[in-house]
N, C-alpha and C positions, 0 to 999 in steps of 0.2 A: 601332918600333925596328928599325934597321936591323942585316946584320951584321956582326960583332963587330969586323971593320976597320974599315968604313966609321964605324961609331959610336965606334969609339975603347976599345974593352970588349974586356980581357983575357981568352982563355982561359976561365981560372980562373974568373973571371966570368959569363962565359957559358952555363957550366955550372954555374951556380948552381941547387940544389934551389928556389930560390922565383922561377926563369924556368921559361915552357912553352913550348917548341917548338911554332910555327903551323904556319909554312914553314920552306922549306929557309933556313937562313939569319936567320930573323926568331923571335924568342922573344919574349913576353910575361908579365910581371909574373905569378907566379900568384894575384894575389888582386884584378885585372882581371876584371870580369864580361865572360866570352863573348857575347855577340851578334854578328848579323850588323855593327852597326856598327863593335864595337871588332876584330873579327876581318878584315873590310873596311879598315881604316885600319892595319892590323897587315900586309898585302897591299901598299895601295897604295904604303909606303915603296920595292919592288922592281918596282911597276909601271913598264912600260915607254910613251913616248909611242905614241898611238896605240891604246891597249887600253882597256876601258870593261870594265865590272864588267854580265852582262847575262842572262839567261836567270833564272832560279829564286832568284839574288843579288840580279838587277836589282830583281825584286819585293818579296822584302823591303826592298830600300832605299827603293821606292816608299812602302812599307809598308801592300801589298797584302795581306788578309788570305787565309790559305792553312789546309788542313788540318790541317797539323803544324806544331808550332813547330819554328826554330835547333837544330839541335844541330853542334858542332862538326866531326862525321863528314861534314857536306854538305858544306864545304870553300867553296870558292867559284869561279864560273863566273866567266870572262872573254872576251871577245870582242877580236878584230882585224878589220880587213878587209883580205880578200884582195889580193893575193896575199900577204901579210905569214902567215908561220909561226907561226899560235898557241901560246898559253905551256904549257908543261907542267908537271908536278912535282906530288912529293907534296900532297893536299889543293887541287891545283887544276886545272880541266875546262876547258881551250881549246876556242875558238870561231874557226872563222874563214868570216866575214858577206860575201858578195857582194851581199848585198840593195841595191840603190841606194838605196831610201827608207830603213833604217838609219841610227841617227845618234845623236853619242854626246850628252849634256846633262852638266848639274854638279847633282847631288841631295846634300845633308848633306853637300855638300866636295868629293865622290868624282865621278869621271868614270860615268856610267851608260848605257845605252842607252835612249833615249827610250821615254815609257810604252807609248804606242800598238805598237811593236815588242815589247815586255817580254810585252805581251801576248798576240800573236799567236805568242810562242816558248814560253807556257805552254799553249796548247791544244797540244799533241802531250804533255802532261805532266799535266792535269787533268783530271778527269771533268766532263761539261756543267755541270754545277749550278756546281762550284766556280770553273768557268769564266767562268759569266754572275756569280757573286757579285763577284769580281776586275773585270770589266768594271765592274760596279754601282759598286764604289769609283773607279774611276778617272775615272770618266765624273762625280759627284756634282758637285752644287753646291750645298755646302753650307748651312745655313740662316741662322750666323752666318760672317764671312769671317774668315779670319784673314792678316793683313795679312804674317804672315811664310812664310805656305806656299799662293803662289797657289791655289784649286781653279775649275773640274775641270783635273785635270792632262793632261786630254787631251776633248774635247767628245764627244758621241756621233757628231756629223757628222763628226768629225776620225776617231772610231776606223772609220766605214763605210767611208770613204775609201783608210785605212790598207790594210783586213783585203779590199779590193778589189785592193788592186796586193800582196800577200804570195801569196807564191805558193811555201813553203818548209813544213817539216813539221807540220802539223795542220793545214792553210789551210783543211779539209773542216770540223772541229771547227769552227775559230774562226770561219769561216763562218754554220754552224749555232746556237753557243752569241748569237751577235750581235742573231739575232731576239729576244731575250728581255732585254737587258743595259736595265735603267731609270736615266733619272738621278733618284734620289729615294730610296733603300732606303740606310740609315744605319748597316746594320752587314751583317756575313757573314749570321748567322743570319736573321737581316729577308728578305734575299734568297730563301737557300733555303727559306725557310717561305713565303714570295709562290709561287716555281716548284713547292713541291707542290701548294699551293692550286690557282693556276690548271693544272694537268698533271690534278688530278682534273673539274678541268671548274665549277670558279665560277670568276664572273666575274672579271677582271680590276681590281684595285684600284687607288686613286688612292694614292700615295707620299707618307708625313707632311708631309701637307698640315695647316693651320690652322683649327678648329673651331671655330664663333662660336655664341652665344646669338642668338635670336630679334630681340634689341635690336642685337645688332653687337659686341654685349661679349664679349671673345678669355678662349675654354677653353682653349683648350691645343693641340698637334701632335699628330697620331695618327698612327701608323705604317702602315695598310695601311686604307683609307678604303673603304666601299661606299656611297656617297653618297646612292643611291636608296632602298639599305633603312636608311638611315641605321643601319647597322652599322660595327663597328670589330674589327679583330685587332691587339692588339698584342703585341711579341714580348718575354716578361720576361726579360733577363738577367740576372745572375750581379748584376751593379751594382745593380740597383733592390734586392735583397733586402741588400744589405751595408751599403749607403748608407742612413744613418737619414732622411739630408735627402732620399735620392730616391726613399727611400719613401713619408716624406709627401706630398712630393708628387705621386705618383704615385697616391694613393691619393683624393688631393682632385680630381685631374683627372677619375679613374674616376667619381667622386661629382657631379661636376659635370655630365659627359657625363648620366650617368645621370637628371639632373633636364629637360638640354635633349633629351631623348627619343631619345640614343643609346643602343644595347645595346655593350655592351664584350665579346669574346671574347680573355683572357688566353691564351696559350700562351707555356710554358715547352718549354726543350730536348730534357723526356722525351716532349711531344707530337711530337717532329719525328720518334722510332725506329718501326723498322718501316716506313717508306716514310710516315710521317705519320701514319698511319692514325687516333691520335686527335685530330689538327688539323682533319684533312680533314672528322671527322664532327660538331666541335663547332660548328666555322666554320657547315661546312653545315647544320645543323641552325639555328643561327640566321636564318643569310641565310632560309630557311623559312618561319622564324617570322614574318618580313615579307615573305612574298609574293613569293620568289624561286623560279621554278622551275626544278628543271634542264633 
């Protein structure tokens, strides 16, 4: 919604109790769910050519998993490139980008700054782990395609290349958090439950890979694979326990693993506090149990 001249809305109107002032100028229905996308599209009516939606914005439109959710208070970032005067105002954080390799894409409508940058502008803003977990999504490819949102939205080779020529704030980070980013770890949590495991020093795992029976007959994907001790961690979210259907299933897979002579090591969320501590010791006490030493 643009304002109140350009849209043609009286005053009176404008200042209706059931509009919410975004921006300067731009009000919103108040019974519009806030997210970054209707909050982003509530922007874009005053964006000006040339501007791209990019730093901590960019990623949620990517729909990078982050820390914290959307709240309204983060406003939204925008990028220019130099020498053009980035934008100001209430609820919104200019940018303005000399990077030559910067460039802006079209994501869910909106003008964005391409992934590979989006990312390399979140290490100056991310702790490593959350850092590599954001890499992990971007980089994915996925296990079924989805014909309307190409993946990976950026390759691994595409983001070395990238986070090679950045040379702009966290380049030290993004640098560092790069050694670690996999294409294969299917959620946030998957990731940083892989980066404690291996940080305490077991081996590094294979990424929900495909598990077959003796005969060639498909059990099922496992999330975090040790091939040789033919052990498994998988990471239970929030979804397996709500989901009737994907508990059964999840339950038959366990069952199934279990006959073609996998061990299964379940961790949930509360295993990840504390720095992991009882991830790191159930894991490793399995891998043990098969002849793993550290």
């Amino acid at each position: 919604m643009r304002d109140s001249d350009t849209a043609g809305v009286g005053r009176g109107r404008i200042r209706g109790n059931d509009l919410l002032p975004i921006f300067r100028g731009v009000r919103l229905p108040i019974d519009v769910e806030l997210n970054e996308n209707s909050v982003c599209a509530a922007y874009l009516t005053k964006m000006s050519t040339g501007q791209a939606f990019s730093h901590i914005t960019a990623a949620r439109l990517w729909g990078i998993p982050l820390p914290r959710d959307f709240t309204l208070s983060e406003g939204v970032h925008v990028s220019v490139r130099a020498p053009h005067a980035p934008p100001s105002g209430s609820s919104v954080t200019g940018h303005r980008i000399s990077d030559p390799h910067a460039h802006a894409v079209t994501r869910v409508g909106m003008p964005v700054v391409d992934a590979a940058t989006t990312w390399c502008h979140l290490a100056s803003r991310l702790s490593e782990d959350d850092l590599v977990a954001a890499g992990d999504y971007l980089v994915l490819t996925p296990a079924v395609p989805d014909r309307n949102d190409r993946r990976p939205f950026v390759t691994l080779a595409q983001l070395r290349q990238r986070v090679d020529l950045y040379h702009g704030p966290g380049a030290r980070a993004a640098r560092s958090a790069l050694h670690h980013v996999r294409d294969g770890s299917e959620s946030r949590r998957e990731s940083l439950s892989r980066l404690i495991l291996v940080r305490a020093g077991l081996p590094e795992p294979e990424l929900n890979v495909d598990i077959f029976r003796d005969d060639g007959s498909w059990i099922g994907r496992a999330d975090q694979v040790f091939r040789r001790w033919k052990t498994i961690v998988e990471y239970d979210g929030q979804q397996h326990r709500t989901s009737d259907r994907q508990y059964e299933r999840d339950e038959l897979k366990i069952e199934e693993l279990g006959h073609a002579g996998w061990q299964v090591v379940r961790i949930r969320k509360k295993a990840l506090r504390l720095g992991g501590v009882e991830a790191v010791e159930r894991a490793s006490r399995a891998l043990r149990s098969r002849g793993w030493t550290p």
